[in-house]
N, C-alpha and C positions, 0 to 999 in steps of 0.2 A: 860363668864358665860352663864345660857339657855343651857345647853348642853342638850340632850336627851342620854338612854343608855337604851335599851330594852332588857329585858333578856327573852326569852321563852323557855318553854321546857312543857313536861308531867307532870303527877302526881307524886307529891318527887321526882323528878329530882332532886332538889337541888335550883330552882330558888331563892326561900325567903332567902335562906341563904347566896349564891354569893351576891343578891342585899346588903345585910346586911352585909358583908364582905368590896363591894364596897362603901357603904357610911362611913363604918366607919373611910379607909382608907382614901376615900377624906379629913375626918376632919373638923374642924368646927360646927357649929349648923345644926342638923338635925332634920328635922321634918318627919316621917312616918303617911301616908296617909294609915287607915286602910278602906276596902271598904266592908267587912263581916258584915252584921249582924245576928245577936243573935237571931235565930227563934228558936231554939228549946234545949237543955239542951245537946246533943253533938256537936252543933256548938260554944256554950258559951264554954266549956272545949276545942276546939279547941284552942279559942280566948283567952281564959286565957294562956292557954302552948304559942303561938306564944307574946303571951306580954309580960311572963318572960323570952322570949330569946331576946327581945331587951333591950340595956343600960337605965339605969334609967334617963338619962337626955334630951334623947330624948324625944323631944314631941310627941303625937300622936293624929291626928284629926281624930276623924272616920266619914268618910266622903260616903256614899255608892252611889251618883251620883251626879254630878252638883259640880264636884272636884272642874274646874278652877274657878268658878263663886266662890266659898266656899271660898274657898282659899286665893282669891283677897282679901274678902272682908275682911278673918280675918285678912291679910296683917301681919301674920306672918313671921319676918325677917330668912331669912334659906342659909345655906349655899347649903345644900343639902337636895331635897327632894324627899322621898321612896314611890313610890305608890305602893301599894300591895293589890289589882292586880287588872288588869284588867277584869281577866275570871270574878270577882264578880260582878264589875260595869255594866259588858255587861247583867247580866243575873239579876242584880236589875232594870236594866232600861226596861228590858223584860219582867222582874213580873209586871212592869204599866200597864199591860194589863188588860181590863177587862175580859178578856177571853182565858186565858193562855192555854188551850186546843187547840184555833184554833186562833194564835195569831193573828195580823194584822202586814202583814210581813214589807209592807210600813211605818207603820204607826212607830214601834219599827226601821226601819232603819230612818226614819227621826229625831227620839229624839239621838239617838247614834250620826248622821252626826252631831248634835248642841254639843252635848257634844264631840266630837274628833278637833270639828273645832276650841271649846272655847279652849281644851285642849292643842292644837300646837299651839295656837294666846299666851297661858299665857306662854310656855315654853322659848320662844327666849326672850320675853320680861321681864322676870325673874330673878333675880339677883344670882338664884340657879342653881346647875346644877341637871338635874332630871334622877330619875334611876327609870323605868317602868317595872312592873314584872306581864307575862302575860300566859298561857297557850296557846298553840298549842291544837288544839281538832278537826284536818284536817284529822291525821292518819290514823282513825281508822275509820270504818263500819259507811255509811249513817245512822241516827237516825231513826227508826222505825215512829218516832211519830213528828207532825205538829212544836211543839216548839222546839224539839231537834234539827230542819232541819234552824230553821231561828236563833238559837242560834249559832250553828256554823257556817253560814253564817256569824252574826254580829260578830263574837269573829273574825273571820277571816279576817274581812274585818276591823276591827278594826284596829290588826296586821300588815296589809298591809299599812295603812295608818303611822302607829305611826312607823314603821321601815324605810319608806321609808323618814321619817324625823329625822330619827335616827344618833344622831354623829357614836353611834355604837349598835351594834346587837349581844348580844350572844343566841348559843343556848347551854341547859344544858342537858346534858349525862350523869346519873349516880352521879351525883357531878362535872362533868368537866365542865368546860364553856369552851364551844370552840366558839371563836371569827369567824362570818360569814362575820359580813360589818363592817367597819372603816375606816370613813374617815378623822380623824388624829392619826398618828403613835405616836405623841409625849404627848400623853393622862394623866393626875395625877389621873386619877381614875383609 
């Protein structure tokens, strides 16, 4: 148990729904870690459509930073647990700024290092196996703008961190998961 399984890819890739494919196959009690919040009246109808596409017995914590500390504390028993997603967490922990125009690049990489370090210290010691569903935003054209540039810095370095402790790694194409890193072949997820 404590497994790690990172799924990244672009926009509707398909990632929310492999993870959601992957937990359901695992089995057992699932708990999905929602990390969106509800600012404005097209994110809430995002948030509604992704909540009628998961099973009704699922739990869901919305949790939007400070996951492992959350988590611990609700000591929700799980067999498996869905974070979804990372891109939101990095760029909640990014809105702490008092000055989201000219972020404090250090200051946002230091809350993320707390929140990544708590986040692999709760996975191994876990009785769950975790499935982490995250954005790639590396692709595409430097960000014009101060916060665009330290967002995907953090979203990336996030990635690097959370795959490099990864049992396994997929990235999503279109709807395909193609498997990048595995390090056991004999996997029930």
């Amino acid at each position: 148990m404590g497994r790690l399984i990172l799924i990244l890819g672009g926009a509707r890739s398909g990632k929310s729904t492999h993870g959601q494919r992957l937990a359901k196959a695992h089995g057992g009690k699932v708990v999905f870690i929602a990390t969106a919040e509800a600012q404005d009246d097209e994110m809430r109808d995002r948030i509604a459509a992704h909540k009628s596409e998961r099973p009704l017995d699922w739990l869901t914590l919305e949790i939007p930073y400070g996951v492992a500390e959350t988590f611990t504390r609700l000591a929700s028993p799980a067999d498996v647990v869905l974070l979804d997603c990372m891109t939101l967490l990095v760029s909640n922990l990014l809105l702490l700024e008092n000055d989201i125009d000219q972020p404090d690049a250090v200051k946002a990489e230091n809350r993320l290092d707390v929140e990544i370090q708590a986040l692999l210290a709760a996975i191994p010691s876990s009785r769950a196996d975790w499935i982490v569903v995250s954005n790639e935003v590396g692709l595409g054209l430097v960000p014009p703008y101060p916060a665009g540039r330290v967002y995907r810095d953090l979203l990336g370095h996030a990635n690097q961190r959370l795959a490099a402790q990864a049992d396994e790694v997929y990235w999503m194409v279109a709807g395909i998961p193609v498997p990048i890193h595995s390090y056991r072949e004999n996997s029930n997820i």
